[in-house]
VOGU-3710 file (C-alpha; in Angstrom, 3 decimals, decimal comma):
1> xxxxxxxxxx> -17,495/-15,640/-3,408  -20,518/-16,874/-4,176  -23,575/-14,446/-3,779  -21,066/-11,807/-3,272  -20,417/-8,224/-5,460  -18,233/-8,824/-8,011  -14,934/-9,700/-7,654  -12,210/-6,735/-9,444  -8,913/-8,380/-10,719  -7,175/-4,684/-11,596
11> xxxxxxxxxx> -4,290/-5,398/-13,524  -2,006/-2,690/-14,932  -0,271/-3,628/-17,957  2,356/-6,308/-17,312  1,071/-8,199/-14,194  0,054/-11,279/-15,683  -4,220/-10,480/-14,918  -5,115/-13,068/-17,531  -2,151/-15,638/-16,993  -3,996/-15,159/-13,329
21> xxxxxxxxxx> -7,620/-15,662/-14,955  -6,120/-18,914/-16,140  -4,371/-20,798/-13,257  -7,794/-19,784/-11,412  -9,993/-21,442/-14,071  -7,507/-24,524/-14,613  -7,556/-25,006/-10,746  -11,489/-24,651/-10,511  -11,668/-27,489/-13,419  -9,118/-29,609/-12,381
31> xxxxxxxxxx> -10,464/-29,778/-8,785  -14,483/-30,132/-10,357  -16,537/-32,774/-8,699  -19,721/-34,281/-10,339  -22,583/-33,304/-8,862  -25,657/-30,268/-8,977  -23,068/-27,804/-7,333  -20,252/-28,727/-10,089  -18,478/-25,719/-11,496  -19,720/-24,170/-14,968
41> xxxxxxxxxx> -17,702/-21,822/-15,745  -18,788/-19,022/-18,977  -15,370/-16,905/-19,652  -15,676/-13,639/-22,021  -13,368/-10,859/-23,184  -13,930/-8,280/-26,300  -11,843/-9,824/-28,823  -11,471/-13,141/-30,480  -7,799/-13,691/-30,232  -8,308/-12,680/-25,902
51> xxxxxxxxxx> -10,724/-15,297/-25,593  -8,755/-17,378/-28,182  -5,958/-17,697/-25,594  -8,311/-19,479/-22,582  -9,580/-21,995/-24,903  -5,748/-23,119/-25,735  -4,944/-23,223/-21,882  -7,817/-25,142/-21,080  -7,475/-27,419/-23,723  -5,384/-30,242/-22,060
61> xxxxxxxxxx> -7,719/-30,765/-19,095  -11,342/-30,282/-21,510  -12,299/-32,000/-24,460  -14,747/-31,104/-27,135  -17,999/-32,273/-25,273  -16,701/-29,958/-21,582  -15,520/-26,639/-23,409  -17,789/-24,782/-25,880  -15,926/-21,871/-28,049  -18,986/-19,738/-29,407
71> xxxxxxxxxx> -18,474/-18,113/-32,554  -20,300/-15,755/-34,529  -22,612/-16,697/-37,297  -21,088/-15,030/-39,784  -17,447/-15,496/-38,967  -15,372/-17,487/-41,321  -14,142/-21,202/-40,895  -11,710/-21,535/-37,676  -8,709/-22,961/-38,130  -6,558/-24,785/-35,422
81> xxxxxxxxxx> -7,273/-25,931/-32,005  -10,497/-23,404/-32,260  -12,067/-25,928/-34,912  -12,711/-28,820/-32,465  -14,288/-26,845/-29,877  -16,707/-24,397/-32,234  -20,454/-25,988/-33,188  -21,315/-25,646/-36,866  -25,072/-25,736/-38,114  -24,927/-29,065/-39,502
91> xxxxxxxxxx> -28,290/-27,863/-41,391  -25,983/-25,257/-42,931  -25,202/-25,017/-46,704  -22,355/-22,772/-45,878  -21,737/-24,519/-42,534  -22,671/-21,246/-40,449  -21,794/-21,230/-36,516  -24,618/-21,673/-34,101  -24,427/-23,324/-30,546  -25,344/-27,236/-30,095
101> xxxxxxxxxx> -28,611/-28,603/-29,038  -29,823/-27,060/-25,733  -28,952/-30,555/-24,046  -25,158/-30,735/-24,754  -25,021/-27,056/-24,374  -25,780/-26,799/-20,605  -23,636/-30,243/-19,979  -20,416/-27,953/-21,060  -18,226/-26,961/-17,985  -16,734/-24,196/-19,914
111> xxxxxxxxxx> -17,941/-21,449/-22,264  -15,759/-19,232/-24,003  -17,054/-16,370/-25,769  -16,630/-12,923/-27,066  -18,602/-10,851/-24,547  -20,886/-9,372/-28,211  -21,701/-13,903/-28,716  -22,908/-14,518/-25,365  -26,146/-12,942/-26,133  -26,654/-15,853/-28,489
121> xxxxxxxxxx> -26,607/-17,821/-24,954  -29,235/-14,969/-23,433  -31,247/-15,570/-26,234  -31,115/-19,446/-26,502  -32,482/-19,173/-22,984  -29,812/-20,263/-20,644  -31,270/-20,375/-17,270  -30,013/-17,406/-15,070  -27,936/-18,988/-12,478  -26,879/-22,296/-14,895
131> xxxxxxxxxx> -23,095/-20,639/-14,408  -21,527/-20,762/-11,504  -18,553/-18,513/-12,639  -18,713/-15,710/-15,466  -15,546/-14,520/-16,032  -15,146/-11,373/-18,034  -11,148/-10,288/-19,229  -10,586/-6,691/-20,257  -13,313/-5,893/-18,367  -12,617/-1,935/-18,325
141> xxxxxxxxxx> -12,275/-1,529/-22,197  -16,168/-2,752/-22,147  -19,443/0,061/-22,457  -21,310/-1,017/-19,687  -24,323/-2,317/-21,827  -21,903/-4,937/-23,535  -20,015/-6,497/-20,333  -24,257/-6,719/-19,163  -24,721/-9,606/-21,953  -22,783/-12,410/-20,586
151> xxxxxxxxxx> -23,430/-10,498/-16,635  -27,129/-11,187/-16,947  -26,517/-14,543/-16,871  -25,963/-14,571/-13,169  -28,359/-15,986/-10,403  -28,075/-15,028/-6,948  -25,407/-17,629/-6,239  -22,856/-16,691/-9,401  -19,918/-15,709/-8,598  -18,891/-12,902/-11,490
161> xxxxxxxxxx> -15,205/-11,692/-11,719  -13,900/-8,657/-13,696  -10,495/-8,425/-14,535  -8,895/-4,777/-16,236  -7,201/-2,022/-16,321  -8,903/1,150/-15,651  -6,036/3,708/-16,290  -5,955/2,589/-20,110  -8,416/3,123/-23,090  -12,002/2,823/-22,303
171> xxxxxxxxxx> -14,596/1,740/-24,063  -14,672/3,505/-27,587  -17,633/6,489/-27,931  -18,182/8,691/-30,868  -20,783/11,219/-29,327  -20,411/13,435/-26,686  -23,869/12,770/-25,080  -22,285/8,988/-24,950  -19,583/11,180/-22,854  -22,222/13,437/-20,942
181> xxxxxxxxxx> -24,107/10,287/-19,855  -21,323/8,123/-18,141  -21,118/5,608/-21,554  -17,480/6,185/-21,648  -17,087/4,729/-18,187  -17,054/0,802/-17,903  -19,016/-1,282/-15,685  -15,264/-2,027/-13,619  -14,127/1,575/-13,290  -17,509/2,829/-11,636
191> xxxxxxxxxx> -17,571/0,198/-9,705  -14,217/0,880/-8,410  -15,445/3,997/-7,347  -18,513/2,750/-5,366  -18,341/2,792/-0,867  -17,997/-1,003/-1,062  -14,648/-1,471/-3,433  -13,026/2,156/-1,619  -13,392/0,669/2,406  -11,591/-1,068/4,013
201> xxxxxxxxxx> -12,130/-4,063/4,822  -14,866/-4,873/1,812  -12,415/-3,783/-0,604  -9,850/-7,103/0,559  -12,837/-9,242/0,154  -14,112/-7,880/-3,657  -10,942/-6,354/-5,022  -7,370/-7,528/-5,992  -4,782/-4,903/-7,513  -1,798/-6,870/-9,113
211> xxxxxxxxxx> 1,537/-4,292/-8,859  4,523/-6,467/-10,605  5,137/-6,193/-13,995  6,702/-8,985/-16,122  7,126/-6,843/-19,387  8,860/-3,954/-19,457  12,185/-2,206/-18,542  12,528/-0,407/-15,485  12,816/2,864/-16,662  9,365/2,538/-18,683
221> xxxxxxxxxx> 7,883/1,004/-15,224  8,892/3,543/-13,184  7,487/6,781/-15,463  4,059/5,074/-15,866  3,989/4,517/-12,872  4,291/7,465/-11,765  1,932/9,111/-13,912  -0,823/6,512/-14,089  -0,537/3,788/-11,155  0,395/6,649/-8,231
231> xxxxxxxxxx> 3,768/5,072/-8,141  2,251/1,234/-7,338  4,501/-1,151/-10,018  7,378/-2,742/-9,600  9,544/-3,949/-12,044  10,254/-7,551/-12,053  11,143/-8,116/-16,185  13,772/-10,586/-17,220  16,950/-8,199/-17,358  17,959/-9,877/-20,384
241> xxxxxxxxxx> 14,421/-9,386/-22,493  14,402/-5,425/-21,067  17,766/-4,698/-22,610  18,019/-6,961/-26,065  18,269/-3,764/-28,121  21,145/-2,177/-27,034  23,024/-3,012/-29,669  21,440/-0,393/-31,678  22,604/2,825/-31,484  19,869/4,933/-30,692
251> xxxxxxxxxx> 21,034/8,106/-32,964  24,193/8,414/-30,962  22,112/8,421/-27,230  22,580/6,658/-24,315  21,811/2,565/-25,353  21,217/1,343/-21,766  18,032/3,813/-21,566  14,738/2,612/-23,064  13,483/5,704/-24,603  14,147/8,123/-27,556
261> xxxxxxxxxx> 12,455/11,152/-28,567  13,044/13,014/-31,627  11,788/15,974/-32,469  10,926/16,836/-36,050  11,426/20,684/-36,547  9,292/21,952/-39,680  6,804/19,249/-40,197  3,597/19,428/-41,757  0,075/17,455/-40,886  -1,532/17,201/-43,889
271> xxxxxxxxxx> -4,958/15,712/-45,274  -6,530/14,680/-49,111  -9,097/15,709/-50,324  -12,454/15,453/-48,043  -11,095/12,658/-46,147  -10,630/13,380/-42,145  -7,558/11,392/-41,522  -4,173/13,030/-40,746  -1,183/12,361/-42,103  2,329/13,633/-41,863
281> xxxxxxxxxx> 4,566/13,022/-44,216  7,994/13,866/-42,814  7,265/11,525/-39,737  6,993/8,737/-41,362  9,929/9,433/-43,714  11,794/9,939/-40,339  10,202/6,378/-39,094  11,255/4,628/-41,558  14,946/5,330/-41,480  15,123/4,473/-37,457
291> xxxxxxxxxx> 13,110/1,133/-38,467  15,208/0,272/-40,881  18,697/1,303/-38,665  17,337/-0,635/-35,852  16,299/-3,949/-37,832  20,318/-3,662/-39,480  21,650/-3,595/-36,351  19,541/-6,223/-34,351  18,367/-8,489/-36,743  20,800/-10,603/-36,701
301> xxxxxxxxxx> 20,650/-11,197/-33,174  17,135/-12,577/-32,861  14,601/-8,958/-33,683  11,530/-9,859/-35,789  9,657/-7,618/-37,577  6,751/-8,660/-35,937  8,115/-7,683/-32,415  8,648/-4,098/-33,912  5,057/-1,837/-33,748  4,476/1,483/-34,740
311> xxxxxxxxxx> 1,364/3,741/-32,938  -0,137/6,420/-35,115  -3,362/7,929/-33,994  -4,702/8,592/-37,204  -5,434/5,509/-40,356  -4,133/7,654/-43,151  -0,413/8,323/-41,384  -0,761/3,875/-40,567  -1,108/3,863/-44,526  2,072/6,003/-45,495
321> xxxxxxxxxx> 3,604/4,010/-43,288  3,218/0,697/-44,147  3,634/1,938/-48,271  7,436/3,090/-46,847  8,019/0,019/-45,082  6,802/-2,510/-47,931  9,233/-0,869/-50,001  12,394/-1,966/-47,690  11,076/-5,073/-46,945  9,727/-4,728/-43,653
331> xxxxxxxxxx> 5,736/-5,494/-44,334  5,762/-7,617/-41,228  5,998/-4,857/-38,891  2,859/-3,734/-37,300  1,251/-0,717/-37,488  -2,079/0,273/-35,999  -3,809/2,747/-33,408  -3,204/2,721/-30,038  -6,380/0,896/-29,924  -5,522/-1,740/-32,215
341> xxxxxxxxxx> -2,529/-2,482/-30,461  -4,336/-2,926/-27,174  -3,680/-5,815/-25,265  -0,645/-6,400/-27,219  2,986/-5,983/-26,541  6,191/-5,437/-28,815  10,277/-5,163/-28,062  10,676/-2,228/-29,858  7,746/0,674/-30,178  7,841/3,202/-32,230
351> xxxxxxxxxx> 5,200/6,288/-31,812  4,147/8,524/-34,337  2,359/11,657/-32,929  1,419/13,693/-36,445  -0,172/16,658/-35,237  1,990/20,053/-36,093  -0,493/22,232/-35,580  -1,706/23,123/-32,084  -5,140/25,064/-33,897  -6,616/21,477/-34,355
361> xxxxxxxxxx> -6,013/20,143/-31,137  -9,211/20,587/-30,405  -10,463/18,061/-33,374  -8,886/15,506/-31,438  -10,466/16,409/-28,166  -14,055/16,319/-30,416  -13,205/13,317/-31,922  -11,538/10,916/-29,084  -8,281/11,117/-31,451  -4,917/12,155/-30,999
371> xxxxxxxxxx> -2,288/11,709/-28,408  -2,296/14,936/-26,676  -4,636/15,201/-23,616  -5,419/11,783/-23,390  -3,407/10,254/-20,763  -5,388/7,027/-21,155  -4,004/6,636/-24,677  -0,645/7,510/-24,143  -0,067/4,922/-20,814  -1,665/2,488/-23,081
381> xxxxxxxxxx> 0,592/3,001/-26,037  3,894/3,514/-24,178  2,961/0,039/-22,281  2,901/-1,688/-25,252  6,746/-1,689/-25,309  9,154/-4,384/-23,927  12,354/-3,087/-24,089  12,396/0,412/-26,273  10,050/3,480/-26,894  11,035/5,879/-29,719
391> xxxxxxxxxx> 8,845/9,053/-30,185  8,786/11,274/-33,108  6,793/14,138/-32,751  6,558/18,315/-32,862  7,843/19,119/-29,593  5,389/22,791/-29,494  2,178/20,425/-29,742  3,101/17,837/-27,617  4,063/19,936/-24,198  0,831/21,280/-24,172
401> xxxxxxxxxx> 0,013/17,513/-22,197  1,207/16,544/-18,782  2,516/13,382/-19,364  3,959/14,353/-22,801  6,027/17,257/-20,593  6,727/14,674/-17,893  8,168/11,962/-20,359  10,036/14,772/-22,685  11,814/15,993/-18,889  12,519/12,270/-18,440
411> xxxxxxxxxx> 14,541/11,486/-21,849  16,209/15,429/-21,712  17,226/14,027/-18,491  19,108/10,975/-19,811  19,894/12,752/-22,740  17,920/10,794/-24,931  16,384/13,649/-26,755  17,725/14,314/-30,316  15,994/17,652/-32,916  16,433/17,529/-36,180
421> xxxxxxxxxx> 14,799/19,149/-39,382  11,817/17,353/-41,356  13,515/16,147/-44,492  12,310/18,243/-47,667  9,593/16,196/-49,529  9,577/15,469/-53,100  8,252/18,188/-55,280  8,428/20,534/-52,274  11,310/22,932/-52,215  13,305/22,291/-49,233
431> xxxxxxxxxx> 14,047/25,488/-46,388  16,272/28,189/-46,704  18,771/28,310/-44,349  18,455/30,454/-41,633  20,461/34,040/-42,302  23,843/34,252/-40,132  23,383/36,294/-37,057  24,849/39,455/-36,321  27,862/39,996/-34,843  27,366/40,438/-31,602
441> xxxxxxxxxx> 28,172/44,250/-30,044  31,417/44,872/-28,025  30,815/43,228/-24,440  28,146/41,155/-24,960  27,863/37,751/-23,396  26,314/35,734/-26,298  23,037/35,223/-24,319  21,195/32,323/-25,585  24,128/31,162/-27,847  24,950/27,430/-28,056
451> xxxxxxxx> 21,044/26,186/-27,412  17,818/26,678/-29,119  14,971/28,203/-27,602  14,073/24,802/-25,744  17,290/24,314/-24,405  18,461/21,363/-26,926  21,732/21,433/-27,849  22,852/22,907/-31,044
//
């Protein structure tokens, strides 16, 4: 590998692609020998609890003088197995981060860092070339600029591998020129696209794509699979972690099927005052009842709040939420953005969609937001889930996406689809009642009778 292009670990969600990362880089220490050539190995990913998770695998084979966790400057104390790897100023009042002396630094065999706090190694000037290995996790959620900070490190003999998944959320823009110029697109997805990672045989030598998934249940596999991976993943989940919620009862649907979508009929997205963020009421009314059914019924048999998520596009509708939730003792369970929860992974996943109104769709297409039209975001939020996905949503908004129509066909299918009517909200009178219909004239047949207009039951 060495001297080589870079070598593409693509990993859709589920296939282990930094359990991989690790058995590589506990292979390439344990098998190290002394010596100018030795490996020295700098591993990055965006977040500090990604890069968290190679410093506790590596721990048993490096001590504090072979492995180097960089922090920020400004970051406050670590706790935990973090604390004996991480340099404090010792010149510090308030006992500030900051790497070691320039002599113990390049003695480390291992560097773990954010990919944003390896520029502190650019800038303490770390020889090009000093690592044999850069390693960079969640390598296609990166703008290309930031996965260059820990890439420029590389000589001619480095041997750089990228590890991702290119069919989920990209690297977070907020202009379209970002969008018009390609800043959208990571470093690993255009390279993916280049001669030497599409032909065969190059593409053996500089690319890997992992296809079993150790997550989630079948069923999920298979549709996002279909509609993201070209059909590629197989299912290879523990049977009994896939189906540990069937004992709830899924609003009278079929138990043994991992999905659920309801659809709220006379919702409203609302906002306050100036502020952008959506909210809808009514969802998370709705939310909060199948939270609460599902935590009665499989509590007791091992569900913690903490393995329960809820996905809401938009930070106002995450803070109605979590207000319902506090109040029937159920703070623990997360709630974030699809973005929030990347990386991440839950038994039970509840989705939030919000919208009602298809006029503002195109906010959400202005603004990166919102779960129709994205299929990035929605194969990243439905992969969160282990064993159960439960949708609430306006069924008119949402079919205006291909892979909202695909997954609504999918749970009509198995009849896991259930409508009902938003609840009334307080201070807001609740609907009339539809007037009775007609009788019907002398021969007719009663077209139409028995089903709504979408062909859900009545």
């Amino acid at each position: 590998m060495h001297g080589s292009a870079p070598f593409l670990l693509v990993g859709p969600f589920g296939t282990g692609k930094t359990r991989t990362l690790i058995e590589f880089l506990r292979r390439l220490v344990a098998h190290r020998k002394p010596g100018p050539l030795a490996a020295r190995v700098l591993v990055c990913s965006p977040s500090n609890s990604s890069v968290d998770k190679y410093v506790t695998a590596l721990q048993e084979l490096l001590g504090p003088e072979q492995m180097l966790r960089i922090q920020a400057p400004h970051r406050s104390t670590v706790l935990g197995p973090m604390a004996k790897y991480s340099h404090q100023d010792p010149m510090s009042a308030t006992g500030a981060y900051a790497l070691p002396e320039e002599s113990a630094l390049l003695k480390m065999v291992v560097v773990v860092s954010t990919t944003r706090s390896a520029a502190q190694l650019v800038n303490a000037g770390v020889p090009k070339g000093h690592f044999t290995h850069i390693v960079v996790d969640e390598a296609a959620q990166l703008m290309e600029a930031e996965a260059l900070l820990p890439i420029s490190l590389a000589g001619p003999h480095t041997a750089v591998i990228m590890a991702g998944d290119p069919q989920q959320l990209g690297p977070s823009t907020f202009s379209k020129v970002d969008s018009v110029h390609g800043l959208h697109c990571s470093v690993m997805e255009r390279l993916l696209n280049m001669p030497a990672y599409l032909s065969i045989p190059s593409a053996a030598r500089a690319c890997c794509k992992l296809t079993k998934n150790y997550r989630s249940h079948p069923q999920l596999v298979k549709v996002l699979s279909r509609l993201s991976y070209g059909g590629r993943l197989e299912a290879h989940a523990p049977t009994a972690k896939v189906n540990a919620l069937q004992d709830w009862g899924k609003a009278g649907t079929d138990r043994a099927f991992p999905m659920l979508f309801v659809s709220l009929e006379g919702g409203s997205e609302e906002r306050e005052g100036d502020s952008p963020s959506w909210f809808n009421r009514q969802e998370a009314h709705v939310l909060q009842e199948l939270v609460v059914d599902l935590m009665r019924a499989c509590e007791a048999k091992g569900l913690a709040q903490e393995e329960v998520g809820i996905i809401t596009p938009y930070f106002k509708q995450s803070q109605k939420l979590r207000v319902l939730l506090r109040h029937k003792g159920l703070s623990r369970v997360r709630v974030g953005s699809t973005e929030e929860f990347h990386g991440h992974e839950v038994k039970a996943l509840f989705i939030s969609t919000v919208r009602t109104s298809v006029a503002n769709l195109d906010l959400d297409e202005h603004f990166d937001a919102g779960f129709v039209g994205n299929p990035k975001r929605f194969n990243t939020a439905l992969s969160r889930a282990v064993a159960l996905v439960v949708v609430v949503g306006d069924l008119n908004v949402l079919t205006h996406s291909a892979e909202w129509r695909d997954m609504l066909s999918v749970c009509r299918e198995h009849k896991c689809f259930v409508a009902r009517q938003a609840p009334p909200l307080p201070g807001v009178p609740a609907p009339l009642p539809a007037p009775p219909a007609p009788p019907a004239a002398p021969g007719a047949q009663g077209q139409g009778q028995g089903a709504d207009a979408r062909g859900v039951a009545a």
